[in-house]
Structure formats: structure tokens, C-alpha cells
MOPAC internal coordinates of N, CA, C and O (Angstrom, degrees):
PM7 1SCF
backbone

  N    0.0000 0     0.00 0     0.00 0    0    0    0
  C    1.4508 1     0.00 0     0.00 0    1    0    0
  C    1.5244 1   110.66 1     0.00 0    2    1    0
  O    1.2310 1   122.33 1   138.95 1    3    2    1
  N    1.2893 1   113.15 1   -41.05 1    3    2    1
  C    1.9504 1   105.06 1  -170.54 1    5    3    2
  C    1.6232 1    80.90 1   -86.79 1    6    5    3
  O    1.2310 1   110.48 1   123.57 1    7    6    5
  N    1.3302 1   135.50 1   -56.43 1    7    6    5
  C    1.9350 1    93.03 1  -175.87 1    9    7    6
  C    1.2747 1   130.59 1   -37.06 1   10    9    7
  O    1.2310 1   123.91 1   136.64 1   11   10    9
  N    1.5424 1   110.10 1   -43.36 1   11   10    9
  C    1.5245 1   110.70 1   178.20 1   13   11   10
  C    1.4227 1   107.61 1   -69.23 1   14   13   11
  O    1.2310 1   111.58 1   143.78 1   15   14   13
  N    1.0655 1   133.46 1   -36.22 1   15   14   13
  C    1.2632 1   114.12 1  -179.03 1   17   15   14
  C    2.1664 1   116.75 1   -79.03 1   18   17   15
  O    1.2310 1   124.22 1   173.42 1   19   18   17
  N    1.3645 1   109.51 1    -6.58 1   19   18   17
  C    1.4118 1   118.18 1   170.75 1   21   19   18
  C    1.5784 1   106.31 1   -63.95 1   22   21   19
  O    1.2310 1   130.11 1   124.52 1   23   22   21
  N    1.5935 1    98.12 1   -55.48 1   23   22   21
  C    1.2860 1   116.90 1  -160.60 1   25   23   22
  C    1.8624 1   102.30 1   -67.65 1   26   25   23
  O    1.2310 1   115.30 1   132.99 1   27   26   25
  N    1.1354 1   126.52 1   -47.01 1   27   26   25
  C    1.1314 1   129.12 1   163.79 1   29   27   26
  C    1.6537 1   123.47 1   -55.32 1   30   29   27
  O    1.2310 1   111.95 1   140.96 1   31   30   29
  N    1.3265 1   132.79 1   -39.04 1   31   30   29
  C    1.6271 1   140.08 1   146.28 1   33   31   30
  C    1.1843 1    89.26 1   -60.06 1   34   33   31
  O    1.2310 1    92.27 1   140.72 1   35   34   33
  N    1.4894 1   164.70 1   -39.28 1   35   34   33
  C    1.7094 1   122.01 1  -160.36 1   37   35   34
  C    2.0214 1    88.87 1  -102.59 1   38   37   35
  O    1.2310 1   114.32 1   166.54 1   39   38   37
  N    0.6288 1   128.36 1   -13.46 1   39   38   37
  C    1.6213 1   134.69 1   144.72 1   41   39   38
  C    2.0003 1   111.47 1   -38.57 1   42   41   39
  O    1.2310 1   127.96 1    96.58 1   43   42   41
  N    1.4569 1   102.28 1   -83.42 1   43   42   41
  C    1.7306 1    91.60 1   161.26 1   45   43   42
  C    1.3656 1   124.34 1   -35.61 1   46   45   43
  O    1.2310 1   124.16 1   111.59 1   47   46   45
  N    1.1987 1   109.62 1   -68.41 1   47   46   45
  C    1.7083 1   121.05 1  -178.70 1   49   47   46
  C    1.7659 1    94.59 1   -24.02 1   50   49   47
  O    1.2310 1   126.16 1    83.87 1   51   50   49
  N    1.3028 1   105.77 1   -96.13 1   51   50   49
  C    1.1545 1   129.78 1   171.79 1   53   51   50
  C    1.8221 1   120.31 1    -6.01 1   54   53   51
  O    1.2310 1   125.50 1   121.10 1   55   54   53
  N    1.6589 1   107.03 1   -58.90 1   55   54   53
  C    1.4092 1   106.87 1  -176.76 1   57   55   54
  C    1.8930 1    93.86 1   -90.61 1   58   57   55
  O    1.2310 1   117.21 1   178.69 1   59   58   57
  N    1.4099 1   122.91 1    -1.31 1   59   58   57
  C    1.3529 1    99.79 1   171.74 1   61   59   58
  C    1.5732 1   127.93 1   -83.87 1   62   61   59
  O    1.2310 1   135.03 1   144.21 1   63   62   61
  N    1.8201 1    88.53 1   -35.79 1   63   62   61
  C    1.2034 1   118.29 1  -177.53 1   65   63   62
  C    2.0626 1   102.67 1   -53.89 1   66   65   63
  O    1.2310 1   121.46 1   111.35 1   67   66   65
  N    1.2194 1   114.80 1   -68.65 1   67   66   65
  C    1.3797 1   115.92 1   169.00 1   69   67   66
  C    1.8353 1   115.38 1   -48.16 1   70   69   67
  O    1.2310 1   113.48 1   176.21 1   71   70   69
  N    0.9976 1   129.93 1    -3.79 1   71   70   69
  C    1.5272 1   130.75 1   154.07 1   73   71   70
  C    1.7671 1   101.41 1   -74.24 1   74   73   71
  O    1.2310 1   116.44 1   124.54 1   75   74   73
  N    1.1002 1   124.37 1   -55.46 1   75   74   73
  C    1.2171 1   117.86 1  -142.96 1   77   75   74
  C    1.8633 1   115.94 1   -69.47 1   78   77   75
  O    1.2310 1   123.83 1   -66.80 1   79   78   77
  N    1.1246 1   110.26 1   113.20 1   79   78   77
  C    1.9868 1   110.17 1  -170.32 1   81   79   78
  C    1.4601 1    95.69 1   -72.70 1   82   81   79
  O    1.2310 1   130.81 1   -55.02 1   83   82   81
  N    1.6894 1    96.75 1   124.98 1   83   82   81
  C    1.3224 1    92.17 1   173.77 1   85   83   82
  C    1.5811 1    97.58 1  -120.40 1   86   85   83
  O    1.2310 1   133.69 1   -30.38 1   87   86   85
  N    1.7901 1    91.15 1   149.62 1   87   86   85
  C    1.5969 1   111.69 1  -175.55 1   89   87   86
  C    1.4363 1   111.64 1   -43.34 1   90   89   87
  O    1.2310 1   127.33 1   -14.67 1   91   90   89
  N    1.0478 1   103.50 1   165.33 1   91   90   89
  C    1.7756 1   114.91 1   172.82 1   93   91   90
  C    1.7380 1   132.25 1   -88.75 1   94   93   91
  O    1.2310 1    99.06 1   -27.76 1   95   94   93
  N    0.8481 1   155.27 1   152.24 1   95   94   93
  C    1.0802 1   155.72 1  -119.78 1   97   95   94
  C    1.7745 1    89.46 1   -78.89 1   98   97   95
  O    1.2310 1   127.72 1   116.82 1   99   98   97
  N    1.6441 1   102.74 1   -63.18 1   99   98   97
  C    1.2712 1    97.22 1  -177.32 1  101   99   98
  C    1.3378 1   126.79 1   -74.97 1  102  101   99
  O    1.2310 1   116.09 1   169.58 1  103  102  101
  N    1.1614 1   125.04 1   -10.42 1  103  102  101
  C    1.6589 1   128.03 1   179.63 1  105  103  102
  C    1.8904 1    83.70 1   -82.51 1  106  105  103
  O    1.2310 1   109.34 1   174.66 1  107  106  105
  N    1.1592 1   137.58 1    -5.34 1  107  106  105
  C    1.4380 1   121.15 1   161.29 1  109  107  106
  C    1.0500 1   114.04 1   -60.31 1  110  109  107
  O    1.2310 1   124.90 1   116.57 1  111  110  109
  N    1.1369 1   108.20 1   -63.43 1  111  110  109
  C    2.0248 1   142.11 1  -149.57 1  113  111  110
  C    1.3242 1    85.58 1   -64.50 1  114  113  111
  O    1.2310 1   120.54 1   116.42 1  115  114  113
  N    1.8850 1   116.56 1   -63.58 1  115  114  113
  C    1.5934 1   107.02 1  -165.10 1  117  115  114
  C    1.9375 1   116.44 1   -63.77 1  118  117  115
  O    1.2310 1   130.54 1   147.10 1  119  118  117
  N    1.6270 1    97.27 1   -32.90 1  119  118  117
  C    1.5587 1    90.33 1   168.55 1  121  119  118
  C    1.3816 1   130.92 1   -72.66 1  122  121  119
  O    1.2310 1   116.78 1   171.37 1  123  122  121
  N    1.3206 1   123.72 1    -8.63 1  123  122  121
  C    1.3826 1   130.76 1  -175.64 1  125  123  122
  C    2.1314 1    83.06 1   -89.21 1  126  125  123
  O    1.2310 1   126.27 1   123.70 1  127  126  125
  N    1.1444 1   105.55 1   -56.30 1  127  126  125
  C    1.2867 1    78.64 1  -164.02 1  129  127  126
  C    1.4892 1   129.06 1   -76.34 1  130  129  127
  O    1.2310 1   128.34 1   163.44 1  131  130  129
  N    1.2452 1   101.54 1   -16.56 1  131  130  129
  C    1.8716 1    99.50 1   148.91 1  133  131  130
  C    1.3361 1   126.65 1   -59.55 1  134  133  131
  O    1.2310 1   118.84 1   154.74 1  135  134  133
  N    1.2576 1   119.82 1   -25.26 1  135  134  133
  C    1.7035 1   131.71 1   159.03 1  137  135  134
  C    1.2761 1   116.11 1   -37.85 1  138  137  135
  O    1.2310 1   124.02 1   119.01 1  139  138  137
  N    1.6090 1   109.90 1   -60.99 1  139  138  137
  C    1.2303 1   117.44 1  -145.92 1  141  139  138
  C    1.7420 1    93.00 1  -103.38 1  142  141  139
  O    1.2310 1   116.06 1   162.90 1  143  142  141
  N    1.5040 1   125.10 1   -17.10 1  143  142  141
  C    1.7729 1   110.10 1   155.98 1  145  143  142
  C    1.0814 1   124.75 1   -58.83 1  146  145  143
  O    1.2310 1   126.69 1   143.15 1  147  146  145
  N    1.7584 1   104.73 1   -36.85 1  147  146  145
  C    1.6204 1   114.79 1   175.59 1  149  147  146
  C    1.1569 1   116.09 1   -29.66 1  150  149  147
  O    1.2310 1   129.01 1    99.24 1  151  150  149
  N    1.5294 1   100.24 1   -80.76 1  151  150  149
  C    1.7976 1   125.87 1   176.51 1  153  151  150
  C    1.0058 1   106.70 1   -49.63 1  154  153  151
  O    1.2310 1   109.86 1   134.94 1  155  154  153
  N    0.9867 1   136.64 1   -45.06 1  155  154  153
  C    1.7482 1   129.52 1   169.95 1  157  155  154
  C    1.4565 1   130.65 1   -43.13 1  158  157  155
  O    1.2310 1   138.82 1   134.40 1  159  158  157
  N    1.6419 1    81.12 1   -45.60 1  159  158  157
  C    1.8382 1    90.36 1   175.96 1  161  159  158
  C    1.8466 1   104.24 1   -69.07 1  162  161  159
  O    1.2310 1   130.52 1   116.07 1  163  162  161
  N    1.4998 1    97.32 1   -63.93 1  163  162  161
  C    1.4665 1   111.80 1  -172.02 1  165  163  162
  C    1.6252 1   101.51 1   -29.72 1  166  165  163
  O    1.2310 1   119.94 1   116.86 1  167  166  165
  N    1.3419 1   117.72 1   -63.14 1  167  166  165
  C    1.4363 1   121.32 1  -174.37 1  169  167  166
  C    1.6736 1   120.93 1   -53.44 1  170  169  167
  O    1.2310 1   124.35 1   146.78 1  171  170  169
  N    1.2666 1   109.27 1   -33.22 1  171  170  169
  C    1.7321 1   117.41 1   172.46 1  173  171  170
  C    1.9648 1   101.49 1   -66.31 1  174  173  171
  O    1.2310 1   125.18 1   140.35 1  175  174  173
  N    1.5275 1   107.66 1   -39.65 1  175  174  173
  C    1.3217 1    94.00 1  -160.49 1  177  175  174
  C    1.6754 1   109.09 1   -87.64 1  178  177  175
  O    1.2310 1   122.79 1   159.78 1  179  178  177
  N    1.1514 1   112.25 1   -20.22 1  179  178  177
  C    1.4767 1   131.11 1   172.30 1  181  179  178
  C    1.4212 1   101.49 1   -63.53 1  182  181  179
  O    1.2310 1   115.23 1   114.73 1  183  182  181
  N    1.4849 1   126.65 1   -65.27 1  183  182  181
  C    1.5862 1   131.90 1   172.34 1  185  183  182
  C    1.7998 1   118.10 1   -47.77 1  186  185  183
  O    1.2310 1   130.79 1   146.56 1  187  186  185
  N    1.0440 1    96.78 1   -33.44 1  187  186  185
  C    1.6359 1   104.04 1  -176.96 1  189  187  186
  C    2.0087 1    89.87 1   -93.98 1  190  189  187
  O    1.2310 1   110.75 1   128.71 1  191  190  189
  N    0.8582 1   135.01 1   -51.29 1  191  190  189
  C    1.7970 1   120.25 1  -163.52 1  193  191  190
  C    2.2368 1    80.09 1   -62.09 1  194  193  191
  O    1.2310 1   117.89 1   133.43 1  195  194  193
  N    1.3006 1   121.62 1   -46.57 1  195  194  193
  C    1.5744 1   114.80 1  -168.02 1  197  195  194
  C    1.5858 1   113.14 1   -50.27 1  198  197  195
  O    1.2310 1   119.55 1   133.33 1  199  198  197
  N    1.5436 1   118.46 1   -46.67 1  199  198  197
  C    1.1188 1   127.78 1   170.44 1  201  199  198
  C    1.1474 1   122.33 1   -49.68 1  202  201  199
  O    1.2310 1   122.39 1   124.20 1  203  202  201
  N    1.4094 1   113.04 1   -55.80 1  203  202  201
  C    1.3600 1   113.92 1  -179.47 1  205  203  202
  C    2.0967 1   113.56 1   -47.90 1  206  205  203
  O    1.2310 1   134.39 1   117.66 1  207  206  205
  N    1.4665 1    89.77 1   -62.34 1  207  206  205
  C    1.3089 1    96.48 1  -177.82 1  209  207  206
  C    1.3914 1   114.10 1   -72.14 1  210  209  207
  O    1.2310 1   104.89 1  -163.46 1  211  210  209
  N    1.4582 1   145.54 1    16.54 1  211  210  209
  C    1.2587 1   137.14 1   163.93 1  213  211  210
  C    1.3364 1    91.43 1   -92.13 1  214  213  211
  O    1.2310 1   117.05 1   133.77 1  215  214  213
  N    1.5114 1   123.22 1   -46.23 1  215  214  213
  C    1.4684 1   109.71 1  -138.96 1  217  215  214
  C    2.2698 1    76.80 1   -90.40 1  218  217  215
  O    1.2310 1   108.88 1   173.05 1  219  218  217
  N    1.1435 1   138.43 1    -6.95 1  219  218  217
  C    1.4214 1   137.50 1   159.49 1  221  219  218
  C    1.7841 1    97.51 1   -54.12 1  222  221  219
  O    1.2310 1   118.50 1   131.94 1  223  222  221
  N    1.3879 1   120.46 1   -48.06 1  223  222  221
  C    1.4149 1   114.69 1  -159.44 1  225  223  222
  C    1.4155 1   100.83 1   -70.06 1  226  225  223
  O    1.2310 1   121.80 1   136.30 1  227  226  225
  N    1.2319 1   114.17 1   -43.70 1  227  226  225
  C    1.7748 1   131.93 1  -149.41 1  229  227  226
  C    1.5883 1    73.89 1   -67.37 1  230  229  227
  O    1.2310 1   117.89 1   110.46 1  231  230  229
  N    1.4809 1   121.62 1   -69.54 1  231  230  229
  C    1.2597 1   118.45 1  -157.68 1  233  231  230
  C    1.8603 1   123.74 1   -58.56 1  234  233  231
  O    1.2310 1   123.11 1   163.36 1  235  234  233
  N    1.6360 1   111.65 1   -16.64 1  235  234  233
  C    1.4005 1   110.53 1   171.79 1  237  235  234
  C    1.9061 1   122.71 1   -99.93 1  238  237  235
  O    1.2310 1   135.42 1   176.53 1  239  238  237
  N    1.7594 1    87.77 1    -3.47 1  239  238  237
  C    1.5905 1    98.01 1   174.23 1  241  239  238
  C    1.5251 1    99.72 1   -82.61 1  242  241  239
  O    1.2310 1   114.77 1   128.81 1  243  242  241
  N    1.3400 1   127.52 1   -51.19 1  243  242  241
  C    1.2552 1   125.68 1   170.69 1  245  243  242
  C    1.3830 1   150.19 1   -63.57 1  246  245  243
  O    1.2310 1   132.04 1  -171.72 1  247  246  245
  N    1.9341 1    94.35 1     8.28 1  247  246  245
  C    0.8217 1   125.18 1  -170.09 1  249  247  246
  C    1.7546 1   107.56 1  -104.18 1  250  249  247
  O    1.2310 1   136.84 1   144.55 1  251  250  249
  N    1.4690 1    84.98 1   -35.45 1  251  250  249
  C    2.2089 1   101.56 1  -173.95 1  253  251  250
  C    1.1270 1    86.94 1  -107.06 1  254  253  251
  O    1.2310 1   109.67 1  -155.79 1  255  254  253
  N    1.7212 1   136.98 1    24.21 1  255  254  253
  C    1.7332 1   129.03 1   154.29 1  257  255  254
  C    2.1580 1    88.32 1    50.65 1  258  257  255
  O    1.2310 1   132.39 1  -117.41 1  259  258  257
  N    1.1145 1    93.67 1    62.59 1  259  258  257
  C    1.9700 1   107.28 1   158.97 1  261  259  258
  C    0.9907 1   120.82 1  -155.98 1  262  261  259
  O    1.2310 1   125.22 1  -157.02 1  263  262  261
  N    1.8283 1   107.58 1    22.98 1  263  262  261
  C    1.4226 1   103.29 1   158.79 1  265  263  262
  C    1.9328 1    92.03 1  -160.11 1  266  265  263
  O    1.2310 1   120.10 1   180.00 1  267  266  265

């Protein structure tokens, strides 16, 4: 019984998978590389809000002499 029922789900897979339109070479290329400015940006602005607030900590520990 669970083979037949495997074999019947890799059957779905199969007739779903052949529905699905997949993008074109370049609507890849251009979405990967909007991906990877994303993260680029995200990571500068995430690194810069961290800076700020470490060098905020450094400055109120050294302020209450606890660091």
C-alpha cells in the first residue's frame, strides 16, 4: 500500500512539475542579480545600524566605568 501510494505522489510531482512555466534564461540572470544588490544593500545597512549601536554601547559602558 505505501508503494502505491509513493508511486502515485511521484506521478503528481511529475504532472505538476510539467505545468510549471519556467522563466527564461535572462529573466534568471536579471533576477539573481537583483537578489544579490538586495543583499548587498541589506548587509551595508544592517552593518552600519550594528556599528552605530556597538560603538553607542562602548560609549555608555565607558561612561558607567563597565567597560
Amino acid at each position: 500500500m505505501v508503494v502505491k501510494d509513493l508511486l502515485q505522489f511521484l506521478r503528481d510531482v511529475k504532472s505538476e512539475i510539467s505545468r510549471v512555466v519556467w522563466p527564461h534564461f535572462d529573466e534568471f540572470v536579471g533576477s539573481t542579480i537583483i537578489v544579490f544588490v538586495v543583499m548587498i544593500l541589506f548587509a551595508i545597512y544592517l552593518g552600519f545600524f550594528d556599528l552605530v549601536f556597538s560603538r553607542l554601547a562602548q560609549y555608555v559602558f565607558a561612561w558607567y566605568g563597565g567597560y
